[in-house]
Structures are given as C-alpha cells and as structure tokens.
C-alpha positions in Angstrom: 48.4 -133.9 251.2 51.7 -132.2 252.8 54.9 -134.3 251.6 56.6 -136.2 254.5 59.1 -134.3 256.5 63.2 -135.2 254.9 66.1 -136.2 257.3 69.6 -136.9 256.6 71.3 -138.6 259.7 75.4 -139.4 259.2 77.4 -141.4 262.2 80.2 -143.0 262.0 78.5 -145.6 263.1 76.1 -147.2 260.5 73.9 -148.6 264.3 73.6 -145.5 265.3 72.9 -143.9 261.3 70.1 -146.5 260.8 68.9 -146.8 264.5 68.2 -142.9 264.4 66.7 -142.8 260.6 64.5 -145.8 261.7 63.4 -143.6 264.9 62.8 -140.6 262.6 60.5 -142.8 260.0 58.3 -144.0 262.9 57.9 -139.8 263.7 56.9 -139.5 260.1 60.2 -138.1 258.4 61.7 -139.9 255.2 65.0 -140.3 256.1 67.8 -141.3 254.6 71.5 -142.7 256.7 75.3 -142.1 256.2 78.3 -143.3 257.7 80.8 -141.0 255.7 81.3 -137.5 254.4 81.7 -138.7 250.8 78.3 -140.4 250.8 76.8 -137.7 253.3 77.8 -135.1 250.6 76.1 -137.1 248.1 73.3 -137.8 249.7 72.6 -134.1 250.9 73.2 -132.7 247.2 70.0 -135.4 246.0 67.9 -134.3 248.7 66.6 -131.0 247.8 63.2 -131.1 250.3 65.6 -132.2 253.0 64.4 -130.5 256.4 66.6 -132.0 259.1 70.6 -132.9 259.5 71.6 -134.9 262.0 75.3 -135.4 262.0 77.6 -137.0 264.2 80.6 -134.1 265.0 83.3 -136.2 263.4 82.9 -137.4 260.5 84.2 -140.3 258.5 86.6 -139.2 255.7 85.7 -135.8 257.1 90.1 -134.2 256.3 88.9 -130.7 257.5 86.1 -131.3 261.2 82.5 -129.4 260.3 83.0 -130.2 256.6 79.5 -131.5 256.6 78.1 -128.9 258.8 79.9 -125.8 256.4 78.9 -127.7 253.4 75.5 -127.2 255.0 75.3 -123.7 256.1 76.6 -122.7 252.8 73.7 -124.3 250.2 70.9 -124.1 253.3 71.0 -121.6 256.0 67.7 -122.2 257.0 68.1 -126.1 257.3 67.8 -127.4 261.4 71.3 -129.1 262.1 71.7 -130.8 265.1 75.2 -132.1 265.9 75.3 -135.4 268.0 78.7 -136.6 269.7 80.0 -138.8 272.9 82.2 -135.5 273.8 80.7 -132.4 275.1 79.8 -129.1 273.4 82.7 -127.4 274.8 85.5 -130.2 273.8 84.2 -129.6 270.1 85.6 -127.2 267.3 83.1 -124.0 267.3 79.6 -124.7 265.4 77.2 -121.7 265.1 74.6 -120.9 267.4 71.8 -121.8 266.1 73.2 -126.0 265.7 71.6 -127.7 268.7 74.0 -130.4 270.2 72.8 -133.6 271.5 75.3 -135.8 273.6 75.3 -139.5 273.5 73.8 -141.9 274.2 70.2 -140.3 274.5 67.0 -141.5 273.7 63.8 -140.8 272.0 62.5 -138.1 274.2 65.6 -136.3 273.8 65.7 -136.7 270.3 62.4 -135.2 269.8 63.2 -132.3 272.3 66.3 -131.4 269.9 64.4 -131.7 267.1 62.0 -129.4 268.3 64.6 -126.9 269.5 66.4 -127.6 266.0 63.2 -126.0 264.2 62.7 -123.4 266.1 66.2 -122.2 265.9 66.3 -121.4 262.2 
C-alpha cells in the first residue's frame, strides 16, 4: 500500500493553518499546520516524505520575507510550493516560477486546482 501523500501548510493564522490541513486530510494527505517560521522550520526538517508546502507569503517571525520558501528550495527542489496571500502576485517579493500562488480567500476547488498545477510544475 502507497504511503499517504505529506503536507505542510503555515498561516499566520492558526484558522486558516488548520482549516486548510483539515481540507487536505479529507483529500487523503497527512498533513501537518504552522502558524510561525520557527515551528514551520521545525516541522519541515521532521518531515522528510513531505510532498506539498503550502505557505502563507508572510510569515510569522519570518525577519527576512521567503525565508520559508528559500529554506525550501534549498533542501527540496523538487517539492510543490504553493504560496497563498490576501495581496496579489505582483504586490509580493519575487518567488520562482514554478511556486503557484493562490489568493485569498478561495475555496476547495481552487485549492485542488493549485495543487494540481503545484505537481505538475516541479
């Protein structure tokens, strides 16, 4: 039996953290939920089958914006990053290419259709 899919999502807000991991454990994923970049980093170095970041573009605690997403890149180029955020794509700091951005508030549907685009971007 294949191993459950691995998703770390990290908001600010701990609602929106948990509200997405929940909607990610009902698609199948173990997921685990931050609210900072202390506990995100921690999280994401004792997940080593994690397939999926979600992150919120600002970060809690975050001194230097994308500290997350860098931290990411560097230890797993291949992993799908999607960057979530109330601003638009053009209002934040540069993120590669291949990071999908979802705005907020969006739903389930759209959440699925980044994911998807997430995957097949790396």
């Amino acid at each position: 039996m294949k191993p459950a899919p691995c998703a770390l999502v990290v908001d600010r807000s701990s609602m929106v953290a948990e509200t997405v991991a929940m909607a990610l454990e009902m698609m199948g994923y173990r997921s685990e939920s931050a609210t900072s970049f202390r506990e995100a980093r921690r999280l994401f170095q004792t997940m080593p089958a994690l397939t999926l970041l979600i992150a919120h573009a600002d970060v809690a605690d975050e001194r230097a914006g994308g500290r997350l997403l860098h931290l990411a890149r560097a230890h797993r180029a291949d992993l799908p990053v999607i960057v979530i955020s109330s601003r638009s794509r053009q209002e934040l700091p540069p993120v590669p290419d291949d990071v999908i951005f979802l705005r907020k508030p969006f739903d389930r549907s759209e959440l699925v259709d980044a994911i998807a685009k997430a995957r097949a971007a790396t």
